[in-house]
mmCIF file as gemmi writes it, N, C-alpha and C atoms, coordinates in Angstrom:
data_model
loop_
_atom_site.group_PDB
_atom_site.id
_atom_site.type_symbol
_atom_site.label_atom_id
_atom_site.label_alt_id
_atom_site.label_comp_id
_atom_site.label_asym_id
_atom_site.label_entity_id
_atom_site.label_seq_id
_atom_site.pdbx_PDB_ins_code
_atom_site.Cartn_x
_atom_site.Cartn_y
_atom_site.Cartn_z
_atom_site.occupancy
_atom_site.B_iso_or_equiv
_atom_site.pdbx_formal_charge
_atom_site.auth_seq_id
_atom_site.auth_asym_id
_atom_site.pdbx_PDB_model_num
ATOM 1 N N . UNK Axp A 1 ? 68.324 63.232 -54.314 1 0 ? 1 A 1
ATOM 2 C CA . UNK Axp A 1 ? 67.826 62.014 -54.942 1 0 ? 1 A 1
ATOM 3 C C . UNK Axp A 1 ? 68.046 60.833 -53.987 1 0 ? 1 A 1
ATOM 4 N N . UNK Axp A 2 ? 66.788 60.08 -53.943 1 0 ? 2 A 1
ATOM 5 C CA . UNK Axp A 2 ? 67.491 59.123 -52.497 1 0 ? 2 A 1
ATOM 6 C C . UNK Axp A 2 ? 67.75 57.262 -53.301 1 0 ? 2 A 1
ATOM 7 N N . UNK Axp A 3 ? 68.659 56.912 -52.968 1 0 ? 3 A 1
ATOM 8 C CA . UNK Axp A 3 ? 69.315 55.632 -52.755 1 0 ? 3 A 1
ATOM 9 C C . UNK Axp A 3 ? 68.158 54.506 -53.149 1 0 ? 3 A 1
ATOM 10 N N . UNK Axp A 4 ? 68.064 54.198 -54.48 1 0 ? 4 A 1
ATOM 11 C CA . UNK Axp A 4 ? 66.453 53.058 -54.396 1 0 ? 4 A 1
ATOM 12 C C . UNK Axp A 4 ? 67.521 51.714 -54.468 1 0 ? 4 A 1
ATOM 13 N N . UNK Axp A 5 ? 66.727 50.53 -54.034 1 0 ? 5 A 1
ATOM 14 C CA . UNK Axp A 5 ? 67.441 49.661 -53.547 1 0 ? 5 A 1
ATOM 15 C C . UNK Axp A 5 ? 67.528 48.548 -55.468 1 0 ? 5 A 1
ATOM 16 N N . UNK Axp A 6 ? 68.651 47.83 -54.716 1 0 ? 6 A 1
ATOM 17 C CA . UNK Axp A 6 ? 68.996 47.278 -56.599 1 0 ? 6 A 1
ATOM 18 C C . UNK Axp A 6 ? 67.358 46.35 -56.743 1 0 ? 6 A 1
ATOM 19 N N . UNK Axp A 7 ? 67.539 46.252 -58.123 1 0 ? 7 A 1
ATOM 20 C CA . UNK Axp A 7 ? 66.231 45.541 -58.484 1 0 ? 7 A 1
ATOM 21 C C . UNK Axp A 7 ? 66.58 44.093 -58.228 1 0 ? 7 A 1
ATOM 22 N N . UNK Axp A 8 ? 65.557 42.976 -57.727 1 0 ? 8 A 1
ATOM 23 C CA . UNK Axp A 8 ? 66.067 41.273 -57.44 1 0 ? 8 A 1
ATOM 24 C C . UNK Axp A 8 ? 65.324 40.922 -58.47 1 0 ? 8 A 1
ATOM 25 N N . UNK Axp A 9 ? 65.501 39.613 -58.638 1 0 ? 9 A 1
ATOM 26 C CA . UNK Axp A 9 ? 65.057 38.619 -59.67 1 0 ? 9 A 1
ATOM 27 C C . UNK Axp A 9 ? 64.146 38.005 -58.972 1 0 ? 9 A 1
ATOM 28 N N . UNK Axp A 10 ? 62.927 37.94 -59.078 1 0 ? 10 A 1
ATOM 29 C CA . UNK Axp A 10 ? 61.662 36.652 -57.778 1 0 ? 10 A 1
ATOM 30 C C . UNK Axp A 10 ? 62.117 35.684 -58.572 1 0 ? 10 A 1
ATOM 31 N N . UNK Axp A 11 ? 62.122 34.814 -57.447 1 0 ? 11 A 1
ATOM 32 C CA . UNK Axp A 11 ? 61.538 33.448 -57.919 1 0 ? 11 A 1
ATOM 33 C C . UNK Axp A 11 ? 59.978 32.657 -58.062 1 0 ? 11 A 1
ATOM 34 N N . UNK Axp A 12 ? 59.819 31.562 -58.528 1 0 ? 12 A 1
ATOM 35 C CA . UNK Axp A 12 ? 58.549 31.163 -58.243 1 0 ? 12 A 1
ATOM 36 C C . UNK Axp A 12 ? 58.859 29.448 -58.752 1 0 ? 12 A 1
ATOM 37 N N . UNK Axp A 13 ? 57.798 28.993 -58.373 1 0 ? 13 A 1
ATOM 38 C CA . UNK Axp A 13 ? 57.502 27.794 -58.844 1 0 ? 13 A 1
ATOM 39 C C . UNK Axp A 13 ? 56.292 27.415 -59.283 1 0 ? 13 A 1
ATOM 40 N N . UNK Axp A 14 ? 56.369 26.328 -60.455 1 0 ? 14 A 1
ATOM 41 C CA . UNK Axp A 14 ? 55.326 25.984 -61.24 1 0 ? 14 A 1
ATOM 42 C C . UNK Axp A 14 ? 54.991 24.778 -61.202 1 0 ? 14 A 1
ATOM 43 N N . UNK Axp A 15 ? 53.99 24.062 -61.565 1 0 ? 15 A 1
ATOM 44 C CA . UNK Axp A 15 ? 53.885 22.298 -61.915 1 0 ? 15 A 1
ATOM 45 C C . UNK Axp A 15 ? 53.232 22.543 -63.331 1 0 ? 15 A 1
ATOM 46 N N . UNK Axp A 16 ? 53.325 21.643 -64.288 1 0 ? 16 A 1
ATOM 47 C CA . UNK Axp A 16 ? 53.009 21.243 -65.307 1 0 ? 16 A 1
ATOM 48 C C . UNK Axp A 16 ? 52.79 19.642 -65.751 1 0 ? 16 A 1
ATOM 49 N N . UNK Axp A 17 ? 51.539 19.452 -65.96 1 0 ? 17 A 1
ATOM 50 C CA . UNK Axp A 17 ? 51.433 18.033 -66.936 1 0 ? 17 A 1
ATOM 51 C C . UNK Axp A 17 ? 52.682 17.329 -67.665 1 0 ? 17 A 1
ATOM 52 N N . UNK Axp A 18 ? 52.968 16.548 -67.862 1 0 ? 18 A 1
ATOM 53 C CA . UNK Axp A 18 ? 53.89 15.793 -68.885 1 0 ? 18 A 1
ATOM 54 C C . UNK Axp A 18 ? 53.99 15.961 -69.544 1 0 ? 18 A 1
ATOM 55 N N . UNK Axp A 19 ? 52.927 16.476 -70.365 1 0 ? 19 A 1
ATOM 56 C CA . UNK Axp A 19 ? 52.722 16.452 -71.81 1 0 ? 19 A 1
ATOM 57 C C . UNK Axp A 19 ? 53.361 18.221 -72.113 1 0 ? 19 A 1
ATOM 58 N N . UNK Axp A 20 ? 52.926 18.806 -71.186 1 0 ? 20 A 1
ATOM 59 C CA . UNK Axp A 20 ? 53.591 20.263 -71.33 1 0 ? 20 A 1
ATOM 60 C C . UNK Axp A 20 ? 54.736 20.326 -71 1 0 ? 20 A 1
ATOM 61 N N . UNK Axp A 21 ? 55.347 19.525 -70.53 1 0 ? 21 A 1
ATOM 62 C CA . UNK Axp A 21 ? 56.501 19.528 -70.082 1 0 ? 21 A 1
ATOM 63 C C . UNK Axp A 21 ? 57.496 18.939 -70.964 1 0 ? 21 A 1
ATOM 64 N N . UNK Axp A 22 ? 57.141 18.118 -71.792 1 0 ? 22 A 1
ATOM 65 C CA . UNK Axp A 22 ? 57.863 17.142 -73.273 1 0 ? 22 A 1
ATOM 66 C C . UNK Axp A 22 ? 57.692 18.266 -74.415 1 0 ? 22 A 1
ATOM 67 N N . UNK Axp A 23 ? 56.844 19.007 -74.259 1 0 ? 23 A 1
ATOM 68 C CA . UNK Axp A 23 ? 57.045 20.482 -75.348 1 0 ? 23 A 1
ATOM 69 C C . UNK Axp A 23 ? 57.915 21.368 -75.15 1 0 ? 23 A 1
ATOM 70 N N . UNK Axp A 24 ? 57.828 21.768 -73.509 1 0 ? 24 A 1
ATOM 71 C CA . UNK Axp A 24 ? 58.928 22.403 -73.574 1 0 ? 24 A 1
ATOM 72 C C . UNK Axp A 24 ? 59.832 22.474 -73.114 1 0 ? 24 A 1
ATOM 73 N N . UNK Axp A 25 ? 60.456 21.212 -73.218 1 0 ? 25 A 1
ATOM 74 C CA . UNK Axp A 25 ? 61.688 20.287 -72.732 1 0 ? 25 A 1
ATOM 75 C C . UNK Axp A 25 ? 62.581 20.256 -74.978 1 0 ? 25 A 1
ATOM 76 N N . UNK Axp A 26 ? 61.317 20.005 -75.608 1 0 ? 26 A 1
ATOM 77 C CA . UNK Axp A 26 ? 61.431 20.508 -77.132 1 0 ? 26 A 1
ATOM 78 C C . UNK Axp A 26 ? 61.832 21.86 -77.597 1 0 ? 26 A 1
ATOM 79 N N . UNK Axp A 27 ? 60.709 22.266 -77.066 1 0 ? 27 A 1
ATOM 80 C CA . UNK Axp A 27 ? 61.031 23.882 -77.593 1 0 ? 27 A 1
ATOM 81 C C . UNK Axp A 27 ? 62.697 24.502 -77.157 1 0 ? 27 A 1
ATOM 82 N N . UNK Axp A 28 ? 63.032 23.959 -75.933 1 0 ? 28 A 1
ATOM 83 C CA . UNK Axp A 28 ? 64.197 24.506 -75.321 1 0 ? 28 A 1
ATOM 84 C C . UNK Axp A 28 ? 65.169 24.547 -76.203 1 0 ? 28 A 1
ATOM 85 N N . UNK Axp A 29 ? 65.207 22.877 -76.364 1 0 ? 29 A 1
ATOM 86 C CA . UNK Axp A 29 ? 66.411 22.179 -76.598 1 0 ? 29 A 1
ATOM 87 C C . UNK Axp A 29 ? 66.637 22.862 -77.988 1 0 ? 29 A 1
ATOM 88 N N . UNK Axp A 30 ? 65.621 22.958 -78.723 1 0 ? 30 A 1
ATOM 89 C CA . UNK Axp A 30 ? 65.834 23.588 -80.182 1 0 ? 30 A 1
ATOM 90 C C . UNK Axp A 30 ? 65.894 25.388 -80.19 1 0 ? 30 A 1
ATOM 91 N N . UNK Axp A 31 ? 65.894 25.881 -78.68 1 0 ? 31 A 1
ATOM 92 C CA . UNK Axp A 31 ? 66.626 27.127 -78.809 1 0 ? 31 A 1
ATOM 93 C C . UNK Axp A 31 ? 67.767 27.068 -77.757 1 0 ? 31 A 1
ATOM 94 N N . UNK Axp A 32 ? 68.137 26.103 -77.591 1 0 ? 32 A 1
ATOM 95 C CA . UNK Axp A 32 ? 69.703 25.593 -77.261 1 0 ? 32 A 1
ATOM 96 C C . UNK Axp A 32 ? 69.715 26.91 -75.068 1 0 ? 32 A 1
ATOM 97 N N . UNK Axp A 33 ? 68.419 26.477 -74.849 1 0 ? 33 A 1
ATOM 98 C CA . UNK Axp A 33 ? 68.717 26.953 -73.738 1 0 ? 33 A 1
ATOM 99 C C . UNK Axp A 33 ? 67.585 25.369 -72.511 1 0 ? 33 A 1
ATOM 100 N N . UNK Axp A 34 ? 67.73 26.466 -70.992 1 0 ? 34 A 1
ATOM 101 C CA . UNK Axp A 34 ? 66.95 25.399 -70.383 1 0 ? 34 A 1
ATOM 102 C C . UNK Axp A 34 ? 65.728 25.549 -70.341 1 0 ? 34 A 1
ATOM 103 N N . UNK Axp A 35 ? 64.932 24.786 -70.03 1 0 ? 35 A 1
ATOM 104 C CA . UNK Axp A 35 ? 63.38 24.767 -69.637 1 0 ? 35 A 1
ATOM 105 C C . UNK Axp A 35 ? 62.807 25.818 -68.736 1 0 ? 35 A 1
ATOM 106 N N . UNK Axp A 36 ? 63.844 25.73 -67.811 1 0 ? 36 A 1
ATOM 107 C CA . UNK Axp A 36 ? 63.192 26.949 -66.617 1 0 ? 36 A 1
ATOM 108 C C . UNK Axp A 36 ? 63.809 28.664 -67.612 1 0 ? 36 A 1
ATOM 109 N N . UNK Axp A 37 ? 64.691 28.703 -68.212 1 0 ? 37 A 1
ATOM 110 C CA . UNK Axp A 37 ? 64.902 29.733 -68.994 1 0 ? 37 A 1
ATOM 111 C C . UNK Axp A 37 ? 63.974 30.448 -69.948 1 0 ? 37 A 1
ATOM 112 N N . UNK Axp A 38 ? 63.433 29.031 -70.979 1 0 ? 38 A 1
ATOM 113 C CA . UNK Axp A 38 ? 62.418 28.893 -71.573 1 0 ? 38 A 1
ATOM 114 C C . UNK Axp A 38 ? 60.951 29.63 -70.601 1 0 ? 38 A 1
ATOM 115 N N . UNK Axp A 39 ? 60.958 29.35 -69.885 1 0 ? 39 A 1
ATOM 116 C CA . UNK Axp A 39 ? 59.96 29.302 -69.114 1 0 ? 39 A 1
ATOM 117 C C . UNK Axp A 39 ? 59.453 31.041 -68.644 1 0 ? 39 A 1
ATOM 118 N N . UNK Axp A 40 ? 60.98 31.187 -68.521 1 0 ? 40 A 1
ATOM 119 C CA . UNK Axp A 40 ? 61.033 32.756 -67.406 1 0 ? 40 A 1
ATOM 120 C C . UNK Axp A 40 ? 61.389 33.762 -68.492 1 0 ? 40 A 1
ATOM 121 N N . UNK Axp A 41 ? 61.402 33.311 -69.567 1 0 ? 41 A 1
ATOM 122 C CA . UNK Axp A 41 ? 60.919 33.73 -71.48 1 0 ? 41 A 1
ATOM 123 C C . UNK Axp A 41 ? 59.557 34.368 -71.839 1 0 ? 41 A 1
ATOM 124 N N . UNK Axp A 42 ? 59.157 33.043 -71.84 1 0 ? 42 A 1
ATOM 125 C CA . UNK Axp A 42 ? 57.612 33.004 -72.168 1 0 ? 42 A 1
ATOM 126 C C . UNK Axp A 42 ? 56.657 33.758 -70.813 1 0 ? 42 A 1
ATOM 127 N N . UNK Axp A 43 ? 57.156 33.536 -69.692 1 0 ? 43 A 1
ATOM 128 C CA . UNK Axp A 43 ? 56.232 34.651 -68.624 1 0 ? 43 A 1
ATOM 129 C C . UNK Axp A 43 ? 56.039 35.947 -68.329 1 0 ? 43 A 1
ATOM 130 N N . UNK Axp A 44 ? 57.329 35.945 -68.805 1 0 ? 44 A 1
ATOM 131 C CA . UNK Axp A 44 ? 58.134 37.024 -68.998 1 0 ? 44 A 1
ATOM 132 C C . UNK Axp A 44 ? 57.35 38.108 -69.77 1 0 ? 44 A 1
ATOM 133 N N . UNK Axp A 45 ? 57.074 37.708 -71.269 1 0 ? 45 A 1
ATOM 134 C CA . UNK Axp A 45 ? 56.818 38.199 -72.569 1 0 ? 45 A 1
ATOM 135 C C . UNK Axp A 45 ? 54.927 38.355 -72.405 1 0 ? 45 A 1
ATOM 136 N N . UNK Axp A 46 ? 54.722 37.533 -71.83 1 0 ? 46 A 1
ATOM 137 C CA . UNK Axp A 46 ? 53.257 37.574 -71.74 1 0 ? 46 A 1
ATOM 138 C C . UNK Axp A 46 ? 52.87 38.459 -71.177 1 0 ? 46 A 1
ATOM 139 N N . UNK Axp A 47 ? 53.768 38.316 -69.563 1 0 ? 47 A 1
ATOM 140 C CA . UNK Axp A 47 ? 53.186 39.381 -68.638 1 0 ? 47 A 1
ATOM 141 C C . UNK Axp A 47 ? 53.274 40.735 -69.184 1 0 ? 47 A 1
ATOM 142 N N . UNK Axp A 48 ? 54.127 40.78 -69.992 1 0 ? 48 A 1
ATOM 143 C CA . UNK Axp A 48 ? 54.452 42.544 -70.426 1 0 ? 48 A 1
ATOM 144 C C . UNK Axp A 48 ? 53.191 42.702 -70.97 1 0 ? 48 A 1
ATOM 145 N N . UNK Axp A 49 ? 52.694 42.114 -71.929 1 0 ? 49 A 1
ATOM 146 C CA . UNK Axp A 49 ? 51.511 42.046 -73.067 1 0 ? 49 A 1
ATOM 147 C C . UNK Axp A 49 ? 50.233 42.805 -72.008 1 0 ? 49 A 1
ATOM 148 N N . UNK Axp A 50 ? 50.374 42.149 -70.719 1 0 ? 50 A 1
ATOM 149 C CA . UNK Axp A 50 ? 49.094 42.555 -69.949 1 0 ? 50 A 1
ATOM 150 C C . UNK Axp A 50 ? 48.198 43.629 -70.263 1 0 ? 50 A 1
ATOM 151 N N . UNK Axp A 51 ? 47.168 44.377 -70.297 1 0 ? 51 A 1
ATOM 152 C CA . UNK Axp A 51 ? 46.924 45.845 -70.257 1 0 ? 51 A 1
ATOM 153 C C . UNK Axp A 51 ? 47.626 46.396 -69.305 1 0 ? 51 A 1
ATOM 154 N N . UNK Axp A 52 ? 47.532 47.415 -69.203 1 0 ? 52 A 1
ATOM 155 C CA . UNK Axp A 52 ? 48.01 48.282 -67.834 1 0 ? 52 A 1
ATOM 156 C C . UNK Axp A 52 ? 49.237 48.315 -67.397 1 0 ? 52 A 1
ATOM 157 N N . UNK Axp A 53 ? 50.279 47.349 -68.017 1 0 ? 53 A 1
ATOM 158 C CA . UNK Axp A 53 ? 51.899 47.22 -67.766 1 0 ? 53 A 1
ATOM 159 C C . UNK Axp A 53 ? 52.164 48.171 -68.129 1 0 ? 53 A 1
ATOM 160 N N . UNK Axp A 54 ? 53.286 48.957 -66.739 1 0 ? 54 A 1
ATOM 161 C CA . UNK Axp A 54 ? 53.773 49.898 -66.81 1 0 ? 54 A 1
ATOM 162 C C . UNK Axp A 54 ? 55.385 49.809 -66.356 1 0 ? 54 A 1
ATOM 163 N N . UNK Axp A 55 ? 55.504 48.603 -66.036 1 0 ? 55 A 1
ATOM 164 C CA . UNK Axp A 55 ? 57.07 48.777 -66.172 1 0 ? 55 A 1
ATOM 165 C C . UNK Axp A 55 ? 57.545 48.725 -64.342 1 0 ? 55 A 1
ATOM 166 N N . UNK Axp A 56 ? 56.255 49.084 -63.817 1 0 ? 56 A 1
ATOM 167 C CA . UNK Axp A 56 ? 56.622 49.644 -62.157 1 0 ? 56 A 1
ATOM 168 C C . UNK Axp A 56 ? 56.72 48.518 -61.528 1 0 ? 56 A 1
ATOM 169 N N . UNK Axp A 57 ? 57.291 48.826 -60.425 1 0 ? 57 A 1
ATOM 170 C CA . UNK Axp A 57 ? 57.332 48.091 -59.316 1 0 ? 57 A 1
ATOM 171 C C . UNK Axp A 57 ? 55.698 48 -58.186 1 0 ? 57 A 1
ATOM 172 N N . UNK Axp A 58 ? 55.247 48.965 -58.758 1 0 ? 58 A 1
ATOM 173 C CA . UNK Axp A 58 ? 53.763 48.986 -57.718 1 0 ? 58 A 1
ATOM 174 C C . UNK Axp A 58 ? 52.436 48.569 -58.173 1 0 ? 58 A 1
């Protein structure tokens, strides 16, 4: 069995309007976490939704 390397976390960066950004600067605060948390939540959850998500790395 050979040695697969640990899984990393990507990063990325985003821009958002003001106005999206005062929502979920809201939404956060009222689930008592941060914005970028919030954020890497919701991308998170979507991306799974995709068709064809399989979980892989490829």
């Amino acid at each position: 069995m050979q040695n697969e390397p640990p899984s990393m976390t990507k990063r990325l960066t985003i821009s958002v309007e003001d106005d999206v950004y005062a929502i979920l600067e809201k939404w956060a605060d009222q689930e008592v976490r941060t914005v970028a948390n919030l954020a890497a939540a919701i991308v998170t959850l979507e991306a799974r939704k995709r068709p064809g998500f399989d979980g892989s790395n490829t």
